[in-house]
PAMIMAR-524343 format. One line per 4 residues: for each residue x, y, z of N, C-alpha, C. Coordinates in Angstrom, 2 decimals. Example, Ala and Ser with C-alpha at 12.3 -4.5 7.8 and 13.67 -1.06 7.14 Angstrom:
2
13.19 -5.69 7.80 12.30 -4.50 7.80 13.20 -3.30 7.80 | 12.85 -2.25 7.08 13.67 -1.06 7.14 12.90 0.03 7.87;
***
This chain:
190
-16.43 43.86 93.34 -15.54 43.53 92.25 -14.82 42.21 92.57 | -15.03 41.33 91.78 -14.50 40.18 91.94 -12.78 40.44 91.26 | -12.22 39.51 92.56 -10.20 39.10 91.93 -10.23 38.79 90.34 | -9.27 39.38 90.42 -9.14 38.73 88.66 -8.45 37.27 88.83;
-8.36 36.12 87.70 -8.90 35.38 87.46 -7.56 34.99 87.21 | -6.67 35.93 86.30 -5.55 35.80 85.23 -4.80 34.60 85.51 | -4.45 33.94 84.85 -3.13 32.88 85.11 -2.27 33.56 85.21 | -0.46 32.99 85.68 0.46 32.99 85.78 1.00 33.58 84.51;
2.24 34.59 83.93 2.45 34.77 82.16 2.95 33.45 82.25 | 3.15 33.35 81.08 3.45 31.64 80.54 5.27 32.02 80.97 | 5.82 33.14 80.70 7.23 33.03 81.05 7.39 32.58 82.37 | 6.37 32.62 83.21 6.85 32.27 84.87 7.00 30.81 84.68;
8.11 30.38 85.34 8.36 28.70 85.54 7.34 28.04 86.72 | 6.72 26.83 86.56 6.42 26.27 87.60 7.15 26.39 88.75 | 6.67 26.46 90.14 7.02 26.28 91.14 8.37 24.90 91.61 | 7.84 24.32 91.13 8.24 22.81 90.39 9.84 22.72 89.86;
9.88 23.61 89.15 10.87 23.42 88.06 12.15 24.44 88.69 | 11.80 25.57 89.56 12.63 26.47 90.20 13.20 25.69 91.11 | 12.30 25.02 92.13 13.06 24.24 93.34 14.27 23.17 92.77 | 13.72 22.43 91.55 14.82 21.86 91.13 16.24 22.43 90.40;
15.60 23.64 89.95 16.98 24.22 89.55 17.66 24.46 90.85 | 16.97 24.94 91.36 17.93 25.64 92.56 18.84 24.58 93.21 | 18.26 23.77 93.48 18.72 21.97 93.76 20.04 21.78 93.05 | 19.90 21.94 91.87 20.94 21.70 90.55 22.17 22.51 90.88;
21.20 24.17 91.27 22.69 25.01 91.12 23.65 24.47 92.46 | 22.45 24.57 93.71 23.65 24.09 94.88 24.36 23.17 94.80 | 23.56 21.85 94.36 24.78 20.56 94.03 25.97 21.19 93.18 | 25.98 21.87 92.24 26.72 22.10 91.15 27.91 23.18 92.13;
27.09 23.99 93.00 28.15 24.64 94.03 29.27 24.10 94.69 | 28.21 23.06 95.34 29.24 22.03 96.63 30.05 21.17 95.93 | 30.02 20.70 94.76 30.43 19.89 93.63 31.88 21.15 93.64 | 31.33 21.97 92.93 32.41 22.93 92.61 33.47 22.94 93.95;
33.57 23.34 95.08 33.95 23.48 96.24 34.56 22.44 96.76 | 34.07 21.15 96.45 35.25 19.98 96.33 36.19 20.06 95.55 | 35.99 19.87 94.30 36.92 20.20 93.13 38.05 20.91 93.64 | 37.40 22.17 93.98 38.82 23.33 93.98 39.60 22.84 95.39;
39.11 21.97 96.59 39.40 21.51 97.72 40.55 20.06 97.22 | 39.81 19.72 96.50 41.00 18.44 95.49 42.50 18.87 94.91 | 41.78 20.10 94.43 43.06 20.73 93.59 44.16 21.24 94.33 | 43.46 22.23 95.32 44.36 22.56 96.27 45.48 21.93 97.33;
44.55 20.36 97.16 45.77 19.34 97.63 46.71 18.54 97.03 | 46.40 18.65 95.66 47.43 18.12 94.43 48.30 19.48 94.85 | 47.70 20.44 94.61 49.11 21.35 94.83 49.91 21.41 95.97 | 49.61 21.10 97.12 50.25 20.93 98.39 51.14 19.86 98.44;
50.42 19.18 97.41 51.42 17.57 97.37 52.43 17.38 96.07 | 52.34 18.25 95.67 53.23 18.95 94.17 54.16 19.21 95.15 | 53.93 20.34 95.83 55.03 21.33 96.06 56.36 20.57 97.39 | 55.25 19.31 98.13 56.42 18.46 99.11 56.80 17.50 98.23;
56.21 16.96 96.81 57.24 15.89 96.17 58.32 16.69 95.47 | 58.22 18.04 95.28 59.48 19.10 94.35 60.22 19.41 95.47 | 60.17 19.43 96.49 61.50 19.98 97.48 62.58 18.90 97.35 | 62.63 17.91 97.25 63.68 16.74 97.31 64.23 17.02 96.26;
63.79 17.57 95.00 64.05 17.41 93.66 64.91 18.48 93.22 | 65.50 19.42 93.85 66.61 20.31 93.80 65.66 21.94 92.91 | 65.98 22.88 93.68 65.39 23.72 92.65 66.14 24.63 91.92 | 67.52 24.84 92.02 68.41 25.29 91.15 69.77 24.64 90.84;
69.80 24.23 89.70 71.71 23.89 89.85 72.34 24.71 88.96 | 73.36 24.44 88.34 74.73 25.67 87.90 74.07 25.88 86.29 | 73.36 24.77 85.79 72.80 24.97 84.46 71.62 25.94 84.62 | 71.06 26.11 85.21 69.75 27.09 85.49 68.89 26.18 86.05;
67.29 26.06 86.27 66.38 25.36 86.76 66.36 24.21 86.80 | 66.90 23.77 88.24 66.53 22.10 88.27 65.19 21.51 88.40 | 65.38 20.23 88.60 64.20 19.26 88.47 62.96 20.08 88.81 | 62.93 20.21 90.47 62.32 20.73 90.89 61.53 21.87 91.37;
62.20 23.03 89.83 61.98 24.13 89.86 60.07 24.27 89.39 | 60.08 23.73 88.25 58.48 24.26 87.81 57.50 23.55 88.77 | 58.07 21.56 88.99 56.51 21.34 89.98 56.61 22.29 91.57 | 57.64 22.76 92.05 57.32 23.66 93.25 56.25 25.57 92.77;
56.57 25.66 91.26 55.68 26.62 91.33 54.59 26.56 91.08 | 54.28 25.18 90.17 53.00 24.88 89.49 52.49 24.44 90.59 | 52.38 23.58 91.59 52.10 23.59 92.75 51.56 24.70 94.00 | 52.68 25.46 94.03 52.23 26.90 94.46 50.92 27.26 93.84;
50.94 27.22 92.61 49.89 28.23 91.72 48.48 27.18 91.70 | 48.71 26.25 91.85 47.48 24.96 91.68 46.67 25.09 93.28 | 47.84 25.37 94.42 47.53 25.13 95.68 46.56 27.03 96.22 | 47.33 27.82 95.39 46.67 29.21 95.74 45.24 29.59 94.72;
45.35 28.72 93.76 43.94 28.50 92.59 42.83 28.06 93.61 | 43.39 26.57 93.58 42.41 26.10 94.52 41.67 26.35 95.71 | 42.74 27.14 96.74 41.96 27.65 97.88 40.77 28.92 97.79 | 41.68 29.70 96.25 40.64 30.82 96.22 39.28 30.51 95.78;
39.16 29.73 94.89 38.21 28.82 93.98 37.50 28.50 95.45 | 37.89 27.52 96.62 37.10 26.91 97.83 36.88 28.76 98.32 | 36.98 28.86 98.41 36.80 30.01 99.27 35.22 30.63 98.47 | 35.75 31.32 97.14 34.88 31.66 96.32 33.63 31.74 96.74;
33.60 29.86 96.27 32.36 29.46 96.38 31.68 29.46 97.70 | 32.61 28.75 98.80 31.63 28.41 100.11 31.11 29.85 100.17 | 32.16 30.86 100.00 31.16 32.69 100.49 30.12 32.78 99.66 | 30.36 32.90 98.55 28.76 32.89 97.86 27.56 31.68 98.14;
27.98 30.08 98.25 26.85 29.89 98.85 26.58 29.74 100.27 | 27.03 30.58 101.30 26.79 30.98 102.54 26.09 32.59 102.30 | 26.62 33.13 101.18 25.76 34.34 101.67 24.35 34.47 100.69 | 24.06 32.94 99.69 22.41 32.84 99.26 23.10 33.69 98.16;
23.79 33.83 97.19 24.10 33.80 95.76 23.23 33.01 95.15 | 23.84 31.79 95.25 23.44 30.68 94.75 21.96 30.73 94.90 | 21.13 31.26 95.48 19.99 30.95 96.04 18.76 31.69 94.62 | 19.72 32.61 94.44 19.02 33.75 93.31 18.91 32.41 92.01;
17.72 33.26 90.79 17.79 32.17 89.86 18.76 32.80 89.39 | 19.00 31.72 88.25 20.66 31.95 87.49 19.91 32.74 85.93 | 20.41 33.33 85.46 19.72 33.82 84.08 20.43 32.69 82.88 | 20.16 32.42 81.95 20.81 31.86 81.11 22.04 32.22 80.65;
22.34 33.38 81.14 24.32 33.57 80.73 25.33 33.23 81.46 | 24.42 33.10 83.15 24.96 32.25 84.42 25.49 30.58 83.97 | 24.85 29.98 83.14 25.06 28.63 83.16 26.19 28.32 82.59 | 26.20 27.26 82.94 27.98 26.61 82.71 27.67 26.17 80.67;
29.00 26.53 80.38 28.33 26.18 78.74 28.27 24.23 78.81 | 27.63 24.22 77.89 27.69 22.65 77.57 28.92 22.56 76.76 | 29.45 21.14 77.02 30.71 20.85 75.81 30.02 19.77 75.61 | 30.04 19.50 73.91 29.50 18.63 73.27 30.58 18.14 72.50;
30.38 16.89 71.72 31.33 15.72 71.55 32.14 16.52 70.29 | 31.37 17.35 69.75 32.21 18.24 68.19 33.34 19.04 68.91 | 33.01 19.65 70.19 33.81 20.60 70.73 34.86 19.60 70.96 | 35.00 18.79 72.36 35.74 17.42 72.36 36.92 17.42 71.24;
35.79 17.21 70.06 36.78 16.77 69.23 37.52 17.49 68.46 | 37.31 18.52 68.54 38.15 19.92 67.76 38.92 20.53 68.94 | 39.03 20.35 70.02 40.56 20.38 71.81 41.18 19.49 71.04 | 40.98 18.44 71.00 41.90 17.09 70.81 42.38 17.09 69.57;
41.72 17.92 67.95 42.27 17.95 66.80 43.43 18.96 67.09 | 42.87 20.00 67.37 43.97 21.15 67.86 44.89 20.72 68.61 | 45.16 20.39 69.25 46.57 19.91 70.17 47.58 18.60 69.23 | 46.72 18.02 68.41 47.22 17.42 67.20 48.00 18.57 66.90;
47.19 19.17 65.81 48.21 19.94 65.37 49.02 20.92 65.75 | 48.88 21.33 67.33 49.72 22.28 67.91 50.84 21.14 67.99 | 50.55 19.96 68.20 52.29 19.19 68.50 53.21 19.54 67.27 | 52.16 19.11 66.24 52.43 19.15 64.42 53.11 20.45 64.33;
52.77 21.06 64.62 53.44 22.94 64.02 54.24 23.38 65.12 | 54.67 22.38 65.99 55.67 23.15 66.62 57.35 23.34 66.16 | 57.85 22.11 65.30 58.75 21.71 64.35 58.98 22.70 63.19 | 57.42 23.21 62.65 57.66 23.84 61.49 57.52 25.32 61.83;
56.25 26.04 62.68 56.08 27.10 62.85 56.72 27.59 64.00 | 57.46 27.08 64.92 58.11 27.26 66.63 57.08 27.44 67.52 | 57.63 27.93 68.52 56.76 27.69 69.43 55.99 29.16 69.51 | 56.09 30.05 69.02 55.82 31.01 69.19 54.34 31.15 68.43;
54.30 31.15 66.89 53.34 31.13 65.84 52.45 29.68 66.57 | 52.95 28.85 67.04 52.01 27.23 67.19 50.64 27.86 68.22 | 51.46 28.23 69.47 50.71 28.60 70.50 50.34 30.08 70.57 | 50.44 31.25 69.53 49.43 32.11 69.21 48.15 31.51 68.88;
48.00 30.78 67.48 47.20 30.25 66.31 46.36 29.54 67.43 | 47.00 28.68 68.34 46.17 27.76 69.13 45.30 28.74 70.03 | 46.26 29.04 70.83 45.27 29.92 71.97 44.23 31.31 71.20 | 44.31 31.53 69.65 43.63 32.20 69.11 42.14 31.38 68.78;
42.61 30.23 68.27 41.53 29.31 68.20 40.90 29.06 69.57 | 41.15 28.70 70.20 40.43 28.02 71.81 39.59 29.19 72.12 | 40.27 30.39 72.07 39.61 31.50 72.85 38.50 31.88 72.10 | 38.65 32.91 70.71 37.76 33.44 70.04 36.37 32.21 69.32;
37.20 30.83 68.86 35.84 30.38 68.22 35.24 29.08 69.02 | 36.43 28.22 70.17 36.11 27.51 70.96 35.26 28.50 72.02 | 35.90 29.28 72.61 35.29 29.98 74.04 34.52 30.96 73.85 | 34.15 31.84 72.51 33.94 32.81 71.92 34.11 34.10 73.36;
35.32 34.32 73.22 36.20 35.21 74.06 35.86 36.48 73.36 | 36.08 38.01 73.89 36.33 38.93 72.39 37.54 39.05 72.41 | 37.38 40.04 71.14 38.85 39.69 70.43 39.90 40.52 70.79 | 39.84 41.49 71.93 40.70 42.43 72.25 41.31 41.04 73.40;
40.67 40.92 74.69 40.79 40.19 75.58 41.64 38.42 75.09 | 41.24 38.02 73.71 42.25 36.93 73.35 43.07 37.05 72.62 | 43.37 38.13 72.05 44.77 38.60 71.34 45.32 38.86 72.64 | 45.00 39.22 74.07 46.06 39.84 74.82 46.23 38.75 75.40;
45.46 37.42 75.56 46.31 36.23 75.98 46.51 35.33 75.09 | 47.12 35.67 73.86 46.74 34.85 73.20 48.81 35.03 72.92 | 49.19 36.47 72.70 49.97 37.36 72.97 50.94 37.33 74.30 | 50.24 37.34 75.13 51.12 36.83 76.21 51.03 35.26 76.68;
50.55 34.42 76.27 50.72 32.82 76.12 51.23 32.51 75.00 | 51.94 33.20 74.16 52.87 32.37 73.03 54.47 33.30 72.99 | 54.42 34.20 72.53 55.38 35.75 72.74 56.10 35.67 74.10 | 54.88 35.89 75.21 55.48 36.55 76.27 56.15 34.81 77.12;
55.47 34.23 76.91 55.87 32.68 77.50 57.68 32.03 76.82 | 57.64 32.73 75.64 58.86 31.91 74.71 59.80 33.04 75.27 | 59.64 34.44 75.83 60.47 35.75 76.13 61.24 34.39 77.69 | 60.04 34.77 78.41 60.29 34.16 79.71 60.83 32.84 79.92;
60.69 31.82 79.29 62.11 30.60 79.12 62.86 31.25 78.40 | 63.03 31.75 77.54 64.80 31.70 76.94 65.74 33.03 77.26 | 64.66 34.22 77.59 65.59 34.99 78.51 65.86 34.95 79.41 | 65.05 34.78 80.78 65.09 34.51 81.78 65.79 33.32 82.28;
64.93 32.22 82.41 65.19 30.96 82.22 66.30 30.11 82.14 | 66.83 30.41 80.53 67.83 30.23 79.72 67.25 28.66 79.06 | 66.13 28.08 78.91 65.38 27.22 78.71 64.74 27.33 76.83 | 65.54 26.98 76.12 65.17 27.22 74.76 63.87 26.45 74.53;
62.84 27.19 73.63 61.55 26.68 73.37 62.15 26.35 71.91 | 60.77 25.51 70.94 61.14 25.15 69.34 60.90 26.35 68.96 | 62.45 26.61 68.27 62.09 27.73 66.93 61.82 26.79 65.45 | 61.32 27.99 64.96 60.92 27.43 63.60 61.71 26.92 62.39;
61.29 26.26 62.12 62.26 25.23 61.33 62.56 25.59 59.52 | 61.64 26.61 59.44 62.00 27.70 57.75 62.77 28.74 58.60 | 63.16 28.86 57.67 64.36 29.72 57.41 64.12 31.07 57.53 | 63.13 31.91 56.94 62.38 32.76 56.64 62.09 33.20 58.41;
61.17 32.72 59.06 60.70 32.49 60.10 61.63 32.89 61.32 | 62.70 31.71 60.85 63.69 31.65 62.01 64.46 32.78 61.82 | 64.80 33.05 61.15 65.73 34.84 60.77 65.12 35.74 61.34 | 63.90 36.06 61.54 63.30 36.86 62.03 62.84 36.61 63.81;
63.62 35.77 64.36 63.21 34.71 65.64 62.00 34.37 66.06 | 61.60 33.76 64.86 60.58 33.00 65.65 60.82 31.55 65.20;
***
Protein backbone atom coordinates (compact mmCIF):
# COMPACT_ATOMS: atom_id res chain seq x y z
CA UNK A 1 0.00 0.00 0.00
CA UNK A 2 1.43 3.04 -1.07
CA UNK A 3 1.45 6.61 1.54
CA UNK A 4 -1.20 8.65 0.67
CA UNK A 5 -0.41 11.46 -1.39
CA UNK A 6 -2.93 14.14 0.29
CA UNK A 7 -1.75 17.75 0.55
CA UNK A 8 -1.73 19.83 3.55
CA UNK A 9 -5.96 21.17 4.29
CA UNK A 10 -5.73 24.47 2.72
CA UNK A 11 -6.56 25.87 6.44
CA UNK A 12 -2.93 24.86 7.48
CA UNK A 13 -0.64 28.03 7.09
CA UNK A 14 2.65 27.67 5.36
CA UNK A 15 5.50 26.88 7.40
CA UNK A 16 6.60 30.26 6.21
CA UNK A 17 4.00 32.38 7.41
CA UNK A 18 3.87 30.79 11.21
CA UNK A 19 7.63 31.52 11.80
CA UNK A 20 6.87 35.01 10.91
CA UNK A 21 3.99 35.40 12.98
CA UNK A 22 5.59 34.07 15.75
CA UNK A 23 8.47 36.65 15.02
CA UNK A 24 5.67 39.37 15.08
CA UNK A 25 4.11 38.13 18.29
CA UNK A 26 7.60 38.12 20.22
CA UNK A 27 8.67 41.53 18.89
CA UNK A 28 5.19 42.74 19.81
CA UNK A 29 6.01 41.03 23.44
CA UNK A 30 9.44 42.63 24.09
CA UNK A 31 7.96 45.85 22.53
CA UNK A 32 5.20 45.47 25.08
CA UNK A 33 7.70 44.91 28.11
CA UNK A 34 9.51 48.09 27.34
CA UNK A 35 6.52 50.12 27.25
CA UNK A 36 5.27 49.00 30.61
CA UNK A 37 9.28 49.35 31.80
CA UNK A 38 8.89 53.22 30.42
CA UNK A 39 5.80 53.68 32.25
CA UNK A 40 6.85 52.42 35.33
CA UNK A 41 9.55 55.06 35.35
CA UNK A 42 7.34 58.05 34.52
CA UNK A 43 5.70 56.86 37.58
CA UNK A 44 8.72 56.71 39.80
CA UNK A 45 9.56 60.08 38.50
CA UNK A 46 5.91 61.42 39.09
CA UNK A 47 5.95 60.39 42.48
CA UNK A 48 9.86 62.21 43.42
CA UNK A 49 8.71 65.47 41.40
CA UNK A 50 5.16 65.41 43.86
CA UNK A 51 7.00 65.12 47.20
CA UNK A 52 8.34 68.78 47.09
CA UNK A 53 4.91 69.80 46.07
CA UNK A 54 3.10 69.51 49.47
CA UNK A 55 0.46 66.81 49.78
CA UNK A 56 -2.04 68.25 52.13
CA UNK A 57 -2.79 71.82 53.27
CA UNK A 58 -5.77 73.28 55.52
CA UNK A 59 -7.98 73.63 52.20
CA UNK A 60 -7.88 69.84 51.48
CA UNK A 61 -5.45 68.33 48.69
CA UNK A 62 -2.44 70.11 47.84
CA UNK A 63 -0.42 70.40 44.78
CA UNK A 64 1.03 67.36 45.22
CA UNK A 65 -1.63 65.21 46.23
CA UNK A 66 -2.94 63.48 42.79
CA UNK A 67 0.71 63.40 40.84
CA UNK A 68 2.05 61.30 44.08
CA UNK A 69 -0.93 58.86 43.50
CA UNK A 70 -1.16 58.87 39.83
CA UNK A 71 2.37 58.05 39.97
CA UNK A 72 1.96 55.34 42.51
CA UNK A 73 -0.73 53.82 40.23
CA UNK A 74 1.34 54.42 36.78
CA UNK A 75 4.56 53.00 38.70
CA UNK A 76 2.49 49.68 40.15
CA UNK A 77 0.63 49.40 36.38
CA UNK A 78 3.74 49.34 34.90
CA UNK A 79 5.73 46.89 36.86
CA UNK A 80 2.81 44.44 36.74
CA UNK A 81 2.36 44.92 32.94
CA UNK A 82 6.74 44.17 32.89
CA UNK A 83 6.28 41.42 34.88
CA UNK A 84 3.19 40.02 32.97
CA UNK A 85 4.78 39.81 30.03
CA UNK A 86 8.53 38.78 30.64
CA UNK A 87 6.58 35.48 32.63
CA UNK A 88 4.60 34.63 29.77
CA UNK A 89 7.31 35.04 27.30
CA UNK A 90 9.77 33.03 29.46
CA UNK A 91 7.37 30.39 30.01
CA UNK A 92 6.63 29.98 25.70
CA UNK A 93 2.98 31.63 25.86
CA UNK A 94 3.93 33.62 23.34
CA UNK A 95 5.31 30.71 21.51
CA UNK A 96 1.65 29.12 20.99
CA UNK A 97 -0.19 30.51 17.73
CA UNK A 98 -2.41 33.35 18.67
CA UNK A 99 -6.13 32.62 17.39
CA UNK A 100 -7.66 35.65 15.87
CA UNK A 101 -9.37 36.95 19.15
CA UNK A 102 -5.68 37.03 20.62
CA UNK A 103 -4.77 39.94 18.29
CA UNK A 104 -4.43 43.38 19.22
CA UNK A 105 -7.53 45.23 17.48
CA UNK A 106 -6.49 47.56 14.69
CA UNK A 107 -7.36 51.36 15.22
CA UNK A 108 -8.10 52.89 12.07
CA UNK A 109 -8.18 56.63 11.17
CA UNK A 110 -12.45 56.65 11.59
CA UNK A 111 -11.85 55.27 15.10
CA UNK A 112 -9.02 58.15 15.64
CA UNK A 113 -11.39 60.32 14.67
CA UNK A 114 -14.51 59.61 16.62
CA UNK A 115 -11.72 59.54 20.44
CA UNK A 116 -10.93 62.97 19.32
CA UNK A 117 -14.77 63.98 18.22
CA UNK A 118 -15.86 62.61 21.57
CA UNK A 119 -13.62 64.39 23.90
CA UNK A 120 -14.81 67.49 21.78
CA UNK A 121 -17.82 67.06 22.97
CA UNK A 122 -17.19 65.65 26.40
CA UNK A 123 -15.36 69.23 26.99
CA UNK A 124 -18.74 70.71 25.25
CA UNK A 125 -21.26 68.98 27.73
CA UNK A 126 -19.52 69.44 30.64
CA UNK A 127 -21.02 73.21 31.16
CA UNK A 128 -24.41 72.02 30.15
CA UNK A 129 -24.84 68.33 31.25
CA UNK A 130 -22.07 68.31 34.52
CA UNK A 131 -19.81 66.19 35.00
CA UNK A 132 -21.68 63.43 35.89
CA UNK A 133 -24.20 62.82 32.62
CA UNK A 134 -20.79 64.09 30.27
CA UNK A 135 -18.62 61.21 31.49
CA UNK A 136 -21.43 58.44 31.73
CA UNK A 137 -22.53 59.18 27.85
CA UNK A 138 -18.69 59.22 27.10
CA UNK A 139 -17.40 56.23 28.80
CA UNK A 140 -20.79 54.57 27.47
CA UNK A 141 -19.70 55.41 24.06
CA UNK A 142 -15.86 54.34 24.21
CA UNK A 143 -16.79 51.11 25.83
CA UNK A 144 -19.93 49.53 24.19
CA UNK A 145 -19.52 50.91 20.41
CA UNK A 146 -15.72 52.10 20.39
CA UNK A 147 -14.41 48.87 22.41
CA UNK A 148 -17.52 46.79 21.90
CA UNK A 149 -17.35 45.97 25.74
CA UNK A 150 -20.78 44.12 26.97
CA UNK A 151 -23.15 45.94 28.32
CA UNK A 152 -23.37 44.73 31.89
CA UNK A 153 -19.41 45.17 32.32
CA UNK A 154 -19.67 49.06 30.74
CA UNK A 155 -22.58 50.30 32.54
CA UNK A 156 -20.54 49.16 35.68
CA UNK A 157 -17.66 51.35 34.57
CA UNK A 158 -19.26 53.49 32.93
CA UNK A 159 -21.24 54.03 36.48
CA UNK A 160 -18.42 54.06 38.51
CA UNK A 161 -16.26 56.51 36.15
CA UNK A 162 -18.85 59.27 36.12
CA UNK A 163 -21.27 58.77 39.55
CA UNK A 164 -18.79 57.12 41.61
CA UNK A 165 -15.72 59.56 40.50
CA UNK A 166 -18.01 62.99 41.05
CA UNK A 167 -19.12 61.01 44.82
CA UNK A 168 -15.27 60.76 45.49
CA UNK A 169 -14.07 64.55 44.77
CA UNK A 170 -16.83 66.32 46.32
CA UNK A 171 -17.42 64.12 49.27
CA UNK A 172 -14.38 63.02 50.14
CA UNK A 173 -12.09 65.31 48.61
CA UNK A 174 -14.12 68.39 49.06
CA UNK A 175 -12.99 69.12 45.29
CA UNK A 176 -16.24 70.30 43.36
CA UNK A 177 -16.62 68.73 39.78
CA UNK A 178 -19.07 70.82 36.90
CA UNK A 179 -22.60 70.53 37.82
CA UNK A 180 -25.04 71.07 35.32
CA UNK A 181 -25.90 74.19 34.18
CA UNK A 182 -30.17 73.56 33.63
CA UNK A 183 -31.87 73.90 36.23
CA UNK A 184 -33.90 70.80 35.97
CA UNK A 185 -30.66 68.71 36.14
CA UNK A 186 -29.02 70.61 38.78
CA UNK A 187 -32.05 70.25 41.34
CA UNK A 188 -31.79 66.86 41.14
CA UNK A 189 -27.61 67.03 41.61
CA UNK A 190 -26.33 66.43 38.80
Amino acid sequence: MQPSTHESPPSTPPPGSERTAEARRRGRSRLSAIVAAIIACVGVTTIVGSLPLGYWTALGPGPGFFPLWLGILLAMLGVAWAVTEVRSWRAGVSSRPASAEEEPPEYSLPTAAAIVASLVILAACLEVLGYQLSMLFFLLFHLLVLGKRGLLLSAVIAVTGSFGVFMVFTLLLGVPLPASSIPLLRGVGL
